[in-house]
N, C-alpha and C positions, 0 to 999 in steps of 0.2 A: 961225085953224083949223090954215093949216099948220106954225105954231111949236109948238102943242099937241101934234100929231102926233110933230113929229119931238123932241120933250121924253121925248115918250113910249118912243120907239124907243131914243132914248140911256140912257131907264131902263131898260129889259127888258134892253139889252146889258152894261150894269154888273153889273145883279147875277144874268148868269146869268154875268157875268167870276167873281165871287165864290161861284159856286156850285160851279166846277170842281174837282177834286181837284189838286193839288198833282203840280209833275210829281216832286219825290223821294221819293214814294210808291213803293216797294220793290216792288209788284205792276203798275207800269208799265212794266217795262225786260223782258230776253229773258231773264235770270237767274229762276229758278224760288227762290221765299221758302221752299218745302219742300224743307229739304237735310237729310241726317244731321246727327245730333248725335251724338258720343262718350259715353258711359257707361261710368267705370271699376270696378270690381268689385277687391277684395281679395281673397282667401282666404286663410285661418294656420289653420297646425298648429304646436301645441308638441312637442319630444320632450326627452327624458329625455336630454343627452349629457355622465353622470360621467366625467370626466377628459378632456373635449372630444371624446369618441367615443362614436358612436350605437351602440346593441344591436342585434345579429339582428334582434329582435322586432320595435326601432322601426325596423328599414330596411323590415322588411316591411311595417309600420304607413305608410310614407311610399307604396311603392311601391303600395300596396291606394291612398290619398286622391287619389295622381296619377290614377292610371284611374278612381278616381269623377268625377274633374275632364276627365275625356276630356282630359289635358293634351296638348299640340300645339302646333303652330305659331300665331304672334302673342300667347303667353303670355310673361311673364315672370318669372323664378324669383328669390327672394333669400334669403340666411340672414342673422337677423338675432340680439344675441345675444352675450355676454362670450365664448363656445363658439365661437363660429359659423366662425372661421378654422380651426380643428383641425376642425371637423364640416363645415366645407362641400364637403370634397372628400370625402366619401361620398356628400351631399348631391348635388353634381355628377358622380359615375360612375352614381348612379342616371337621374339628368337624359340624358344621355347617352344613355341606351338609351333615350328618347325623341326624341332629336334635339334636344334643348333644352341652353343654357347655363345657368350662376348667374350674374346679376347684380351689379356692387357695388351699396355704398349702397340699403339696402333703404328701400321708404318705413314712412310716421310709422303705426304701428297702434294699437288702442286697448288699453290695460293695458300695464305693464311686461313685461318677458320674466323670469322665475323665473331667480333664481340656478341654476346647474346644469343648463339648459335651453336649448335653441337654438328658436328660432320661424322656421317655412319660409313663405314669403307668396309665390302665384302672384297674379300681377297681372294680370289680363283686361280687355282694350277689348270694348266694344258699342256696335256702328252701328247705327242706326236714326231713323226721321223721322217725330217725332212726329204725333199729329193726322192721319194719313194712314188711309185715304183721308178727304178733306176735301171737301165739297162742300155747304158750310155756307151759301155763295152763288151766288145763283140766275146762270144766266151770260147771260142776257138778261132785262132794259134792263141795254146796259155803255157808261152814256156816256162814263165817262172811259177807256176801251180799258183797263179792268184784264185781268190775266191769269185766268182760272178759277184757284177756291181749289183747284183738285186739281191743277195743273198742276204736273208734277214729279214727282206721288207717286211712278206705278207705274216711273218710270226709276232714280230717287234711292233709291226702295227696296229692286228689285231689286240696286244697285250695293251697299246695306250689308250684304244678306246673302250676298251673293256673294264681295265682300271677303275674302281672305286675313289680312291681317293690319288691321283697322282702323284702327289707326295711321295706315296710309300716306294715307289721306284727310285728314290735318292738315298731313303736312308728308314730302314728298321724301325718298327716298334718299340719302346721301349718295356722292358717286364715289369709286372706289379711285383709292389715286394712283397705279396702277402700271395700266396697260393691257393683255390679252392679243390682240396683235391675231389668232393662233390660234384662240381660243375665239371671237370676235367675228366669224370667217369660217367657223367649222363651219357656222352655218346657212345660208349664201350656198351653201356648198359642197354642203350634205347638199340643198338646192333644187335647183341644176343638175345634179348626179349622178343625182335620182332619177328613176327609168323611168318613164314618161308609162301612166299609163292606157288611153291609145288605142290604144297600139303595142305588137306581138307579133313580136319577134325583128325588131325593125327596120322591119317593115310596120306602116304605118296601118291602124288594126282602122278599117273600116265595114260594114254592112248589106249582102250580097249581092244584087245584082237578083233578077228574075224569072228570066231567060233563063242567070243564072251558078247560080241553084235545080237549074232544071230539067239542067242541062249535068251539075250533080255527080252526081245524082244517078243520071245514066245510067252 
């Protein structure tokens, strides 16, 4: 009877061994499985540039499609194009009054570029994490301690549309090679230079008693 018993107990431990989820299951570690994903976007315009130089018309024509594009910071500009070195630097003084560069090497778009034509392509990233909010599963019974399917969302979401430039979430800055240690202690400096809140001409501002009320007042 007590062989049977304990035959018993070694089966119920084996296969609840086999019933466990795997520990390199992705939703068992502190890393959250809902992270942005990048999405790049194209846009083109063709213009018209006879003798490798844009028209009035079509500078205006570029200048009106940049402001439909709210163009901006973490876009990228290219002219691409037999034209495109004689027209890129109109292409680029327009850019300019945006605060934006031209890019080389424009990327692959679809159609060929018209003899006689230059094609402009702003290149836009989009952060964003899919399937969010997620809460597709229920967060108790969690025997194998997985993480809640929303776990992440509202941090990782907030961080893609807050994002400056999307990019920077794939991959680092690269360092100048030249260091200004100057500019690197403005804000150490502009910190301890600036006047404290509390203080007024050198005295500590606090709350007057009762008895320093009534004293002024007289």
């Amino acid at each position: 009877m007590m062989r049977t018993k304990l035959l018993a107990v070694l089966l119920a431990s084996t296969l609840a061994g086999c019933a466990t989820t795997p520990a390199a299951s992705p939703d068992r570690g502190v890393a959250s499985v809902n992270v942005p994903v990048l999405n790049r976007s194209n846009y083109t315009i063709d213009l018209a540039a006879l003798g490798g130089v844009l028209s009035p018309g079509d500078v205006s024509r570029l200048d009106a499609w940049f402001q439909s594009l709210d163009l901006g910071y973490g876009d990228s500009i290219y002219v691409d194009g037999l034209s495109a070195p004689a027209a890129a630097s109109q292409v680029a003084e327009l850019a300019g009054r945006y605060g934006m560069m031209v890019l080389p090497a424009a990327p692959v778009t679809a159609g060929l570029v018209p003899s006689g034509n230059v094609r402009v392509v702003v290149s836009r990233n989009r952060a964003e994490v899919a399937g969010c909010p997620n809460w597709s599963v229920p967060s108790q019974p969690n025997f194998a301690n997985r993480s809640m399917s929303n776990f992440g969302c509202g941090v990782n979401s907030n961080l893609a549309m807050q994002v400056a430039n999307p990019e920077d979430l794939v991959h680092g800055r690269e360092g100048s090679a030249s260091v200004d240690a100057i500019a690197g202690a403005k804000a150490i400096a502009m910190y301890r230079g600036w006047p404290l809140t509390g203080v007024i001409d050198g005295q500590t501002r606090r709350p007057l008693t009762t008895v320093e009320q009534s004293t002024k007042g007289n």
